[in-house]
BAMAR-516244 format. One line per 3 residues: number of its first residue (from 1); their letters; for each residue y, x, z of C-alpha. Coordinates in steps of 0.25 Angstrom, whole numbers, plus 2048, in hexadecimal, padded with zeros to 3 digits. Layout:
! BAMAR-516244
NUM	A	Y,X,Z; ...
This chain:
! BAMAR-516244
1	XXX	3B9,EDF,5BE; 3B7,EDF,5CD; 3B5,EEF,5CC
4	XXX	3C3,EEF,5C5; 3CA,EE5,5D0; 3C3,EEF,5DC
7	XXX	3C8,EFB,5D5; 3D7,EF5,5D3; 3D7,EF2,5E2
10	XXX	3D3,EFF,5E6; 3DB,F06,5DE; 3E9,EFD,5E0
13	XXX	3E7,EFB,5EE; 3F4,EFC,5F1; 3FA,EF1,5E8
16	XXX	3EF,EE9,5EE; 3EE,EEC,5FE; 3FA,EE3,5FE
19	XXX	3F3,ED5,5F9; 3E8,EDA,602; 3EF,EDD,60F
22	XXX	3F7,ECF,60D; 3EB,EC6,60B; 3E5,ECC,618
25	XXX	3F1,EC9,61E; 3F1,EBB,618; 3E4,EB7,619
28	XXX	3E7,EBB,629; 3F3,EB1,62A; 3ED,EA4,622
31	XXX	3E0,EA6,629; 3E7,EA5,638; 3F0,E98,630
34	XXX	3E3,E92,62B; 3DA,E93,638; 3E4,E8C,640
37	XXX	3E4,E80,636; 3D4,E81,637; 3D4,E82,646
40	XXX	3DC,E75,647; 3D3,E6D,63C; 3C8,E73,647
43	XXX	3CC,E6C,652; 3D0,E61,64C; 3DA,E56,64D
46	XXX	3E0,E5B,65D; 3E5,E67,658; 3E5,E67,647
49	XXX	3F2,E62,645; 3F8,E6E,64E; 3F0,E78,649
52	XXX	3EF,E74,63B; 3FF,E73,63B; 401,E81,641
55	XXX	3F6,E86,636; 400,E7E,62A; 40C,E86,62F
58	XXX	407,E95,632; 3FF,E93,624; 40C,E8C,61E
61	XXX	415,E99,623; 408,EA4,622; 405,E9D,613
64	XXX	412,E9E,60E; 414,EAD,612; 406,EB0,60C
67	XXX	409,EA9,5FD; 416,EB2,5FC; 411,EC0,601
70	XXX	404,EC0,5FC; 408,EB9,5ED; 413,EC5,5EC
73	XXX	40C,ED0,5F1; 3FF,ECB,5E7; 40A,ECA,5DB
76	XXX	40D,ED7,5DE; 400,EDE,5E1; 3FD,EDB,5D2
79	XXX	40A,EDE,5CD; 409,EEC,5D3; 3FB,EEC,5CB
82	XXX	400,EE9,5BC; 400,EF5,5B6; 3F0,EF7,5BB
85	XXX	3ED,EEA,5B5; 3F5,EEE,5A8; 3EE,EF8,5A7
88	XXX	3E1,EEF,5A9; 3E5,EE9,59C; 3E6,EF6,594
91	XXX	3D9,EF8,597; 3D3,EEB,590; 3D4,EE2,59C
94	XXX	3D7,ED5,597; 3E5,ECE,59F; 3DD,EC3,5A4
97	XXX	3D3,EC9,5A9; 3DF,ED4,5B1; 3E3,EC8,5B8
100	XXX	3D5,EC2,5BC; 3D4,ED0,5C1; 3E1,ED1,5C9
103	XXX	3E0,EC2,5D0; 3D1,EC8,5D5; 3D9,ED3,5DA
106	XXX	3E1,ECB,5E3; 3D7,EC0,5E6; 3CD,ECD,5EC
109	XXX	3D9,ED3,5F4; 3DE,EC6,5F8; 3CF,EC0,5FD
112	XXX	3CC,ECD,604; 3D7,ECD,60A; 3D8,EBF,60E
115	XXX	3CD,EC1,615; 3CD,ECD,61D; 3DA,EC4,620
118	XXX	3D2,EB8,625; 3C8,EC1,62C; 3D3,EC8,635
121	XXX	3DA,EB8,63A; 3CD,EB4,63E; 3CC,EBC,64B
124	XXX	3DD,EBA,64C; 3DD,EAC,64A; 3D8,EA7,659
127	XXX	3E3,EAF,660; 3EE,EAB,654; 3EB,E9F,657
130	XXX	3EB,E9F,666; 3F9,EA8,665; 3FE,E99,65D
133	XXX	3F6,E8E,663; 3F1,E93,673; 3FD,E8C,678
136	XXX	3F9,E7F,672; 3F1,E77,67C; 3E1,E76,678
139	XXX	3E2,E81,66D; 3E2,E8B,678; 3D5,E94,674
142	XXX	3D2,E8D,668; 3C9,E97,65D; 3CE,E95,651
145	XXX	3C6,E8F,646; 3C3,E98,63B; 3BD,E92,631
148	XXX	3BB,E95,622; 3C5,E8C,61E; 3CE,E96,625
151	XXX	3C9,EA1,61F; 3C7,E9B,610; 3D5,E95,60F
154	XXX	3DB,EA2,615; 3D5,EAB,60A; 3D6,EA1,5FE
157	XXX	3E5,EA1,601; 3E6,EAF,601; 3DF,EB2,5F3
160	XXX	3E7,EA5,5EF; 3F5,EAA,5F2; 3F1,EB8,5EC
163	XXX	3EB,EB4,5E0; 3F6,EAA,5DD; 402,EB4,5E1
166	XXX	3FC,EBD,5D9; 3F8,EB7,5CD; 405,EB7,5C5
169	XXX	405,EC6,5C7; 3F5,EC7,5C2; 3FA,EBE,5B5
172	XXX	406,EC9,5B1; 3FD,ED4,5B4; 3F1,ECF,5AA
175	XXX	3FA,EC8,59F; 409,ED0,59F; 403,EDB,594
178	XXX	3FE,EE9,59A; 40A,EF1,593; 416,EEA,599
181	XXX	40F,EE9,5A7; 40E,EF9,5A6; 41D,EFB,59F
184	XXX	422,EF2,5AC; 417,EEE,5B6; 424,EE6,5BE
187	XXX	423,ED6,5BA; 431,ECF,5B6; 438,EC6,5BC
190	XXX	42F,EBC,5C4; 42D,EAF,5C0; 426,EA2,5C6
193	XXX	41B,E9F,5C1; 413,E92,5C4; 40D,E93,5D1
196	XXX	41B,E98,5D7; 421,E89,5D3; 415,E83,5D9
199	XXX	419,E8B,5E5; 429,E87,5E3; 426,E78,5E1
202	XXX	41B,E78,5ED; 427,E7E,5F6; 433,E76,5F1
205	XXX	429,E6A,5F4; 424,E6F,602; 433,E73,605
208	XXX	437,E65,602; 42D,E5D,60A; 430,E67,615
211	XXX	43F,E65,615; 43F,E56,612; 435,E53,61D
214	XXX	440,E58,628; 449,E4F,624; 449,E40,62F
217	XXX	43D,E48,636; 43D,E4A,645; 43D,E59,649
220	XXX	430,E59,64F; 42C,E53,642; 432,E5F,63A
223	XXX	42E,E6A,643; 420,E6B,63E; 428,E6B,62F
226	XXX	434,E75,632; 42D,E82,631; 425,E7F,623
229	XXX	432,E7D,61B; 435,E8E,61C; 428,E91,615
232	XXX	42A,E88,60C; 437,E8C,608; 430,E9B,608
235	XXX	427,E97,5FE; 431,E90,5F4; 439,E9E,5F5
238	XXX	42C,EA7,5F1; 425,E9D,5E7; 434,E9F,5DF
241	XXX	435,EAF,5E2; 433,EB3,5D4; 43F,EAD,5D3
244	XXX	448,EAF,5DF; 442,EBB,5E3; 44A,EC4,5D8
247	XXX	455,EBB,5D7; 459,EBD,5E7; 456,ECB,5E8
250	XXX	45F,ECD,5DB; 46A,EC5,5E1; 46C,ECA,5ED
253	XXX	46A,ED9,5E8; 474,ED7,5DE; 47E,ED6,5E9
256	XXX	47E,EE6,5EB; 481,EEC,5DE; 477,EF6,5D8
259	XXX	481,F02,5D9; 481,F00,5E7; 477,F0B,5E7
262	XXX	46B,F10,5DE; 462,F0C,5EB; 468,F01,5EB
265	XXX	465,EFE,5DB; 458,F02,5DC; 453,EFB,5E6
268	XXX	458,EED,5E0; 453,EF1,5D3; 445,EF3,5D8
271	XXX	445,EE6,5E1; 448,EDF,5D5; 440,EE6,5CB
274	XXX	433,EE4,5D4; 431,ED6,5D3; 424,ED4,5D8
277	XXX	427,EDF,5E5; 433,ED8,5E8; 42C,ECC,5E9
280	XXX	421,ED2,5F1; 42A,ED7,5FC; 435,ECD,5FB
283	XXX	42A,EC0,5FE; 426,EC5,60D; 433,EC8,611
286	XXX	438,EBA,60D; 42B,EB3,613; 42C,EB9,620
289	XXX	43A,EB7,621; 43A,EAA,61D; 430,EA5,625
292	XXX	433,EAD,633; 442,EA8,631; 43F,E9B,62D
295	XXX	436,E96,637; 441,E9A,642; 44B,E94,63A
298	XXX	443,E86,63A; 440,E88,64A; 450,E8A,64A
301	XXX	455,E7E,643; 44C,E77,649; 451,E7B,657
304	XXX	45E,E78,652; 45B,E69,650; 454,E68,65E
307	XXX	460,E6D,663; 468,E62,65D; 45C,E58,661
310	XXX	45E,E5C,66E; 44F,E59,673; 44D,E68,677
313	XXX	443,E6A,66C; 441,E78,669; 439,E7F,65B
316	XXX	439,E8D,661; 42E,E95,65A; 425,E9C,665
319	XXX	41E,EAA,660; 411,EA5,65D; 416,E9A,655
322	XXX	41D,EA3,64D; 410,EAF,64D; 408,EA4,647
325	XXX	414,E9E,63B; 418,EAC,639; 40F,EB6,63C
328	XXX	406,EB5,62E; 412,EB5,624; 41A,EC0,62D
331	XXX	40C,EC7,62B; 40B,EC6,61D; 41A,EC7,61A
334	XXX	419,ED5,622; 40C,ED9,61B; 413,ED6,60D
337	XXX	41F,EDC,610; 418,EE9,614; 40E,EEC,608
340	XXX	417,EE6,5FD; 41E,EF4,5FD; 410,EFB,5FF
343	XXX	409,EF4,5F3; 414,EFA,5E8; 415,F07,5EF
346	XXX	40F,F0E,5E2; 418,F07,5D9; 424,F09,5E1
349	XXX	420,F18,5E3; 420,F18,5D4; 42E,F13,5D3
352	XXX	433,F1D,5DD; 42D,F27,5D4; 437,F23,5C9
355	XXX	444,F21,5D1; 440,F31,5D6; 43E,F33,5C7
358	XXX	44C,F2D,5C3; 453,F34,5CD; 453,F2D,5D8
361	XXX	455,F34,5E7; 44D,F30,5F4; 457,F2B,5FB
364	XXX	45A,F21,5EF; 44B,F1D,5EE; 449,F19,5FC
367	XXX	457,F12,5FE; 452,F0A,5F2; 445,F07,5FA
370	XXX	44B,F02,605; 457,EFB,5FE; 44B,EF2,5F5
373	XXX	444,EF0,603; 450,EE9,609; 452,EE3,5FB
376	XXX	445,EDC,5FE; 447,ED7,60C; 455,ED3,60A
379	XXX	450,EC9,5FE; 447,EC5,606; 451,EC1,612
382	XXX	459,EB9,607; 44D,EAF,602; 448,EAE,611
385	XXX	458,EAA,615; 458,EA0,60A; 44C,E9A,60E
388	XXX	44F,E9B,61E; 45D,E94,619; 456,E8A,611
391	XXX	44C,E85,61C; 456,E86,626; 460,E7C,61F
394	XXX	452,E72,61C; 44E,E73,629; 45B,E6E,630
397	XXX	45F,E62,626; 452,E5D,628; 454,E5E,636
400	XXX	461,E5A,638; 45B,E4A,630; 455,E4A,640
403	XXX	45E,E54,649; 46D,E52,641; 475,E5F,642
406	XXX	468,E67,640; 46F,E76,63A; 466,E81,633
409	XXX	463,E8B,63D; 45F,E99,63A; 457,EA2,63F
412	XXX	457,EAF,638; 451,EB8,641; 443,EB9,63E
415	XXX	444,EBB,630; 44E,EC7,633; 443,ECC,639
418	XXX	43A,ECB,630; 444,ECF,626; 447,EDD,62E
421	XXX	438,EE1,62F; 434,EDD,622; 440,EE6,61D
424	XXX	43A,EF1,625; 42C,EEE,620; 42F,EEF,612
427	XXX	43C,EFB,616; 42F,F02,619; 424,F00,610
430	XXX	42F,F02,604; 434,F10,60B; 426,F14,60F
433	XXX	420,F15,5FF; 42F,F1A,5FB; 430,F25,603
436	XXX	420,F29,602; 422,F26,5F1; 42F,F31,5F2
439	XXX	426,F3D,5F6; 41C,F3A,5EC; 41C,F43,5DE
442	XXX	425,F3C,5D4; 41E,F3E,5C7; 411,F3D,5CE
445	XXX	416,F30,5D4; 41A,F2A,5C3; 40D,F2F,5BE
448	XX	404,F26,5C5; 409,F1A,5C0
């Protein structure tokens, strides 16, 4: 059994570098989070509430970026992989034992991964740590603690996240039968299953805590609050994707008619076909929009209400504040957004095969590359504006119950941004395999499928 899972991995490392290079990448990010939390609980009761409420938000803003990226680019590792585990069933292998098989897949890659991820924040951590905390008087030259708590919570979330985000996929791949995987290897519609209502009602719950303990507070007592209700909001919107996702991407798209051009109708016909792609390279966008955005759309409508308080307060965001919030799920948002593209490249190169087959010319091809990229970012945009809206409007009533006349302040900017060079990201690692997969010999190309 194990010489099977060693030999799949070898032999699809391209489906699986992905996982891997996000659980490195991960485990990096929730290590730094958790070793500040275990440096407070180290020096005790002077500096734990500090610490230990810095560690909450960067592991609050790091976590939520890591549950979407990772759970949608684990879905689609295994959904690239269907045919191969069809196959295995052909062969005599019994469905249940396929799945066993593909959850150790992703529990090896994840746990190797999460660890060469922990290993690489240990020496980062002290000068992280001095870049957010040196300025603090008496953690000037504090080591960080880097215990095993650190490093056992950092890899066991990692393989949790993977192994949950990619368990659905594992199911359909060992019980949907091999012949209908092989006639059609993309999955239907989306549809929420179980641990996506947990995550909904978990959301909607937080959400509401959140929003109602704005209202009669003081605004130093809702500063610490403020910056936690666009994550929430975040995960509400990716727990429900197999539902929105399509739907938005549909309505907006539906806007430009399909005889626009064939690019054009091509490229949201292969957006909305590819289900499990979509949602791989639409989730990062949205995460690090959402969050980069949002956090300076709280700091805004909180500067509007000290403006009308008129005590001078002040919630500017200095750089190392934002390094430390936004730094881990810009990384892993950037790092998805990248090897999404680069994971299905045989499958696309597949599909270009076909289009040049049918008829279709270059130039139509790699407008239609292009046209789905912005396709991707442009949806993206949308969920992260509802969101930045959303918070926006929940932050300022619940201030206004202390600083009346509070409005909803936003500031765009930064996920603008973040918007720009994600689209360039993904403009380049969707051009890259086109323009390579067009020089390649078309029948040779079809008959390795």
């Amino acid at each position: 059994m194990m010489l099977l899972i060693f030999s799949e991995l070898r032999s699809q490392w391209r489906a699986w570098v992905g996982v891997f290079i996000l659980a490195v990448a991960a485990g990096f990010v929730l290590a730094i989070g958790a070793s500040i939390a275990d440096t407070g609980a180290e020096l005790g009761e002077k500096f734990q509430g500090i610490l230990s409420g810095a560690a909450a938000t960067i592991l609050m803003f790091s976590g939520v970026s890591a549950l979407a990226v990772l759970s949608s680019v684990a879905t689609l590792t295994v959904t690239l992989q269907q045919r191969s585990y069809a196959l295995w069933q052909l062969i005599g292998a019994r469905p249940r034992t396929v799945g066993i098989l593909v959850l150790l897949q992703l529990l090896i890659v994840s746990l190797v991964g999460a660890a060469l991820g922990v290993a690489a924040a240990r020496p980062a951590a002290d000068p992280l740590f001095a870049l957010g905390f040196g300025t603090v008087p008496g953690l000037g030259g504090v080591h960080v603690h880097f215990g095993g708590v650190t490093v056992l919570s950092s890899v066991l979330g990692v393989c949790g996240i993977v192994l949950l985000g990619g368990w659905r996929a594992a199911r359909r791949a060992a019980f949907t039968p091999p012949l209908e995987i092989l006639r059609d290897a993309e999955p239907r519609r989306g549809r929420m299953r179980w641990f996506r209502w947990i995550f909904v009602i978990a959301a909607v719950t937080a959400a509401y805590a959140l929003s109602s303990s704005l209202f009669g507070a003081t605004l130093s007592q809702s500063s610490s609050r403020i910056p936690l209700i666009t994550p929430v909001l975040t995960i509400f919107i990716v727990a429900i994707a197999p539902l929105l996702y399509p739907a938005v991407l549909m309505a907006w798209t539906a806007v430009l008619p399909a005889r626009v051009s064939s690019a054009w109708f091509l490229a949201r016909h292969q957006a909305r076909y590819h289900l499990a792609y979509s949602t791989a390279a639409i989730t990062p966008l949205l995460v690090g929009i959402s969050l980069s955005a949002g956090l300076y759309t709280a700091a805004a409508t909180l500067n509007d209400a000290f403006r009308i308080q008129g005590t001078g307060g002040n919630a500017a965001l200095h750089a190392n504040e934002v390094a430390l919030l936004l730094g881990g799920p810009l990384l892993l948002a950037a790092v998805a957004a990248a090897i999404v593209v680069f994971m299905s490249s045989r499958t696309r190169g597949q599909e270009l095969a076909l289009l040049q087959a049918s008829g279709a010319t270059h130039r139509t091809i790699i407008f239609t590359a292009a046209l789905e990229a912005v396709i991707y970012v442009i949806t993206a945009a949308i969920l992260a504006l509802a969101i930045i809206v959303a918070s926006s409007v929940i932050l300022a009533a619940g201030l206004s119950t202390a600083v009346p006349g509070t409005t909803a302040t936003i500031d765009a900017m930064p996920g603008l941004i973040i918007a720009g060079i994600g689209c360039a990201l993904i403009l380049l690692a969707t051009l890259g395999p086109t323009i390579v997969g067009l020089r390649r010999d078309v029948m040779r190309t079809l008959s390795s499928e």
